[in-house]
C-alpha positions in Angstrom: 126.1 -117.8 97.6 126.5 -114.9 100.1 128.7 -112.5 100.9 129.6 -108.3 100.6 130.1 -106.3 97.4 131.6 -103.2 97.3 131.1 -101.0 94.8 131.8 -97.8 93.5 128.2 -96.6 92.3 128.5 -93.5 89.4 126.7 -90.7 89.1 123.4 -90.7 87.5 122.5 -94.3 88.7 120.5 -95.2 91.4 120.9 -97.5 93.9 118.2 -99.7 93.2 119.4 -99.9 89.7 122.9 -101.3 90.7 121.5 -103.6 93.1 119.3 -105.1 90.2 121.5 -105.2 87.7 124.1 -107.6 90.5 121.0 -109.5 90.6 120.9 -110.5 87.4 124.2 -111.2 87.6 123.3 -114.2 90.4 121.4 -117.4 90.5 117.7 -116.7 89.9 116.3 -116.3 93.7 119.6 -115.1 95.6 118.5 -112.2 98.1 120.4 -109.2 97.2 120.4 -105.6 99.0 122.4 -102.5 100.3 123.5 -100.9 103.4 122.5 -97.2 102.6 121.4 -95.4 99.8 123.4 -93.1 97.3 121.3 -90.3 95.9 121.5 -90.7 92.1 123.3 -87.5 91.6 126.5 -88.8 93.8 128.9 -91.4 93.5 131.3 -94.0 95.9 131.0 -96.8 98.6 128.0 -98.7 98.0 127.6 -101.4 100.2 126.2 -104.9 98.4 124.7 -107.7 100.7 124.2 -111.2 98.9 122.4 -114.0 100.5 122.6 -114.8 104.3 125.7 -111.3 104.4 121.7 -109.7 104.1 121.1 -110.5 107.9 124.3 -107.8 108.3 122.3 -104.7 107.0 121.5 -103.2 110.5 125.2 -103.4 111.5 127.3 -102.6 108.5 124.3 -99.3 108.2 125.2 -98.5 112.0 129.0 -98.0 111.2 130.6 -94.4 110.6 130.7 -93.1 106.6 133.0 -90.7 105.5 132.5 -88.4 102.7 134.0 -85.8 100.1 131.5 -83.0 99.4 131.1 -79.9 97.5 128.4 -77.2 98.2 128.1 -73.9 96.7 127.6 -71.1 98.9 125.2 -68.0 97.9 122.1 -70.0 96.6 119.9 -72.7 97.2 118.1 -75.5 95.2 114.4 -76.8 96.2 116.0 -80.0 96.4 119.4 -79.0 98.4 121.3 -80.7 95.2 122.0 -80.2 91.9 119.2 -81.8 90.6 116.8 -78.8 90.8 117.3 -75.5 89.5 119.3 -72.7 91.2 117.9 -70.2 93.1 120.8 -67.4 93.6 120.7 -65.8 97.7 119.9 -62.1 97.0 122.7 -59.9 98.7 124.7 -63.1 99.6 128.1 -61.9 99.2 131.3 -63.7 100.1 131.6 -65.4 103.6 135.3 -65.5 104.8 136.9 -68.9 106.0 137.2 -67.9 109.6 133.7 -67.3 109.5 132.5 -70.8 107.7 135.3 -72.7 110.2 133.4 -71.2 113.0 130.0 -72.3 111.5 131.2 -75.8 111.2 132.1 -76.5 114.6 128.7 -76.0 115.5 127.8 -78.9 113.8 129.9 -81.6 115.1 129.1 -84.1 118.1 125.2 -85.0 118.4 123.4 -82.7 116.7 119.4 -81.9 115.7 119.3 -82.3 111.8 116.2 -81.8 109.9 115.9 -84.4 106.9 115.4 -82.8 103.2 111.7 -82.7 102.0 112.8 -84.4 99.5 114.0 -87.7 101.1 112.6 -91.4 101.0 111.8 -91.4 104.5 108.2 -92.6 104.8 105.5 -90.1 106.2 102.1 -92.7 106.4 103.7 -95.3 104.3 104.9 -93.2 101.5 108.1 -91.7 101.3 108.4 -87.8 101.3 110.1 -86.9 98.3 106.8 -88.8 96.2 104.3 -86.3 98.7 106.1 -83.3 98.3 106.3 -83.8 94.6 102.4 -84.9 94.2 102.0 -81.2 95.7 101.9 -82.1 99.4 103.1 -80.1 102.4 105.8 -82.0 104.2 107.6 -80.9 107.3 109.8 -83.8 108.4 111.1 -83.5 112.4 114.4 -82.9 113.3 116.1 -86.0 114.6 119.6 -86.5 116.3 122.6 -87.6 114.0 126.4 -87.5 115.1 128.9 -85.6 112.8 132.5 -86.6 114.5 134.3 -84.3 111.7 134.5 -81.7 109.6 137.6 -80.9 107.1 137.9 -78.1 104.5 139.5 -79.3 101.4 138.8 -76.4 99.4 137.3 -73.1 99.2 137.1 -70.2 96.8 133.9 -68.1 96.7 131.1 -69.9 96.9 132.7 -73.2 96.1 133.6 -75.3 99.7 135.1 -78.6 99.3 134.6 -80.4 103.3 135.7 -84.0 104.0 133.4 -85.3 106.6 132.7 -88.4 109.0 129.0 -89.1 110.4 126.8 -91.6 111.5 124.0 -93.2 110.4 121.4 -91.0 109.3 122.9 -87.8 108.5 122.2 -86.4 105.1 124.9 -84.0 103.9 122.5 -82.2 102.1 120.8 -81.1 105.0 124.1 -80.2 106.5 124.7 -77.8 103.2 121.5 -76.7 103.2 122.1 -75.7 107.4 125.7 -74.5 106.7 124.2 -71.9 104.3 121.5 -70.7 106.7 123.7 -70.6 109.4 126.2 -68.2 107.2 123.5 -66.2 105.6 124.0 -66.9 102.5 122.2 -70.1 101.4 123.9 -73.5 100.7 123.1 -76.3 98.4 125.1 -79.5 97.9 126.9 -79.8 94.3 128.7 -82.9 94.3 129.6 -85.9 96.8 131.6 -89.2 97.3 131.1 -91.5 99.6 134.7 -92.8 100.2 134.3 -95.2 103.4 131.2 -97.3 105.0 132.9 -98.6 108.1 135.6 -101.1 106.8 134.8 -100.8 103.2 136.2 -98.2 101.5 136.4 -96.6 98.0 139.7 -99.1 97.0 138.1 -101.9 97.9 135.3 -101.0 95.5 134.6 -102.3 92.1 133.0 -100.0 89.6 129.5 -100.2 87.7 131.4 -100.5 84.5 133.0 -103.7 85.0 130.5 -105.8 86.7 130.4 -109.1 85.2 129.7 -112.6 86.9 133.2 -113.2 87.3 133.8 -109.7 88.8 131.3 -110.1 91.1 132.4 -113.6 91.7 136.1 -112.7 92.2 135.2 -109.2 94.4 132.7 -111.0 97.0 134.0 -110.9 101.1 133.0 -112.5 103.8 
């Protein structure tokens, strides 16, 4: 058995979780993985790989993502993301839209982004987020990502709804976190969807609720 699942991962489950519970879903012994992670907090396009469709991670990872996002202007989190508490900007008052447009564009093409503290990416064999939170210092080093665009959706102080498409690599939280640093105000990342992994999108997805052998069965391409 091989072949790609798309699903649409909900919020408050991890990746690994999904991926293990397809698993169990399979014959005992298929390989099962994903192209790219989903925080736990945010939801969409999650990108299954069964049996030999496994030797595609590289690839299908490589291909441009596009995302809905929400990030709250005026205050920052530890984390970048809702899942640490709030720490309100003091003195950030409201940043006009002509003003945050103008911020934007100097964050699209290649740019230098500095991964969250609080990421898996492995310093010494262990990822970052476990060091930081076992009281370690961690300064990760910027690295080059490509953001190709940026759309507002929305905005009403301090709430900015953007739709964005990026390569490989890029965390939007980071990209919040920058936004708000670049405006003056702070910036953490409230909510986000991933809507598109290269070819698979968000209607081609099945959800967590309704995976079942047959679902899985029925949903898996080539």
């Amino acid at each position: 058995m091989s072949g790609i699942l798309v699903i649409d991962k909900s919020a408050g489950v991890t990746s690994t979780r999904v991926v293990s519970r397809v698993k169990r879903l399979l014959p005992r012994s298929t390989k099962v993985g994903h192209a790219g992670t989903l925080d736990p907090f945010a939801t969409g396009v999650l990108v299954l790989l069964i049996g030999r469709a496994t030797r595609q991670c590289e690839a299908i990872m490589g291909q441009r993502k596009r995302y809905e996002a929400v990030v709250k202007l005026g205050a920052t989190t530890e984390t970048d993301d809702p899942d640490s508490l709030e720490r309100p900007s003091a003195g950030a008052g409201p940043v006009d839209r002509e003003r945050i447009e103008a911020a934007l564009r100097n964050f699209v093409g290649p740019i230098q982004q500095r991964p969250p503290a609080y990421s898996a990416i492995k310093i010494g064999g262990k990822r970052a987020c476990d060091r930081v939170r076992a009281g370690q210092a961690v300064e990760l080093e910027p690295r080059t990502v490509h953001v190709y665009r940026f759309d507002i959706t929305e905005f009403e102080w301090p709430r900015l709804g953007l739709s964005i498409e990026c390569g490989r690599g890029t965390y939007i939280r980071a990209i919040a976190r920058d936004l708000g640093e670049a405006l003056g105000v702070g910036g953490y990342l409230t909510e986000l969807r991933r809507t598109a992994v290269g070819e698979y999108t968000i209607e081609d997805a099945v959800s967590v609720d309704e995976l079942d052998a047959e679902t899985v069965l029925r949903s898996l391409r080539e």
